[in-house]
C-alpha positions in Angstrom: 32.7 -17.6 29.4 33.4 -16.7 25.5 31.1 -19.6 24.9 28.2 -18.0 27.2 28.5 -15.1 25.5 28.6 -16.3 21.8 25.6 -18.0 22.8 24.2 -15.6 24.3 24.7 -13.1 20.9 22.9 -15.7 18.8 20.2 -15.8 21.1 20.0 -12.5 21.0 20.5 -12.4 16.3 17.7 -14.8 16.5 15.2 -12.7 18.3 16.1 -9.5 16.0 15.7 -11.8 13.1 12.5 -13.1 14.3 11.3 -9.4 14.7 12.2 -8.5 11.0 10.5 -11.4 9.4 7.3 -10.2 11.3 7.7 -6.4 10.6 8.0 -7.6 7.0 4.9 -10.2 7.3 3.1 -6.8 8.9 4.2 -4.5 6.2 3.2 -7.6 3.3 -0.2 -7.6 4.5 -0.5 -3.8 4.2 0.5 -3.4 1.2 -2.2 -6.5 0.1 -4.6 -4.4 1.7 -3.4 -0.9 0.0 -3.8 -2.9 -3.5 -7.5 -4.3 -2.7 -8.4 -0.6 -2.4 -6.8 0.2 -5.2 -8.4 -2.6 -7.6 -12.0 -1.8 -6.1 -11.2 2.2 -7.6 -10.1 1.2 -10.9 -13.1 -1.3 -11.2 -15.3 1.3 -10.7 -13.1 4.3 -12.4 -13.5 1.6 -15.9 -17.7 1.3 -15.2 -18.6 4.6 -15.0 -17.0 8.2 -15.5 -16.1 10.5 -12.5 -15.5 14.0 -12.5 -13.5 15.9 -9.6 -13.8 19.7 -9.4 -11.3 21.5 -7.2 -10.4 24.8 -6.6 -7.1 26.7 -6.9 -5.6 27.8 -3.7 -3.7 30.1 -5.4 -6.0 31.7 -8.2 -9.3 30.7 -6.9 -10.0 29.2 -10.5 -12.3 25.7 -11.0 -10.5 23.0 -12.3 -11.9 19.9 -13.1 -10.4 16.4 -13.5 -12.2 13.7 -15.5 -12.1 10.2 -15.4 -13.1 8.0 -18.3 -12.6 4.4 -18.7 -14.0 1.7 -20.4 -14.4 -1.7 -18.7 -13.2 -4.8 -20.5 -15.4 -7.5 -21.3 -14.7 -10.5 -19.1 -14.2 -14.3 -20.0 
């Protein structure tokens, strides 16, 4: 009977193991996908300006955020 049982708990290790490597496959290929998006922004951050206005919850006032860059010249 221990022997049922012992196999029984590796069965069991095995599946929760199983489970981790693909929750950490899963979260690999988010984060790939997260640092796509973020490549395409900086490419096009270091070709042209941008310019972000917001306004102040607080104070109401305009503030604006610019972004310069300049793109590298490529091989």
């Amino acid at each position: 009977m221990a022997e049922k049982d012992e196999l029984v708990a590796a069965q069991e290790q095995a599946q929760a193991f199983e489970r981790l490597k693909r929750r950490i496959d899963m979260l690999d290929h988010r984060l790939d996908d997260v640092d796509s998006v973020v490549s395409a922004v900086v490419e096009r951050v270091m070709k042209q300006p941008m310019s972000f206005s917001i306004t102040c919850p607080h104070c109401g006032k305009n503030i604006e955020i610019a972004l310069s860059g300049i793109q590298k010249p490529t091989i």
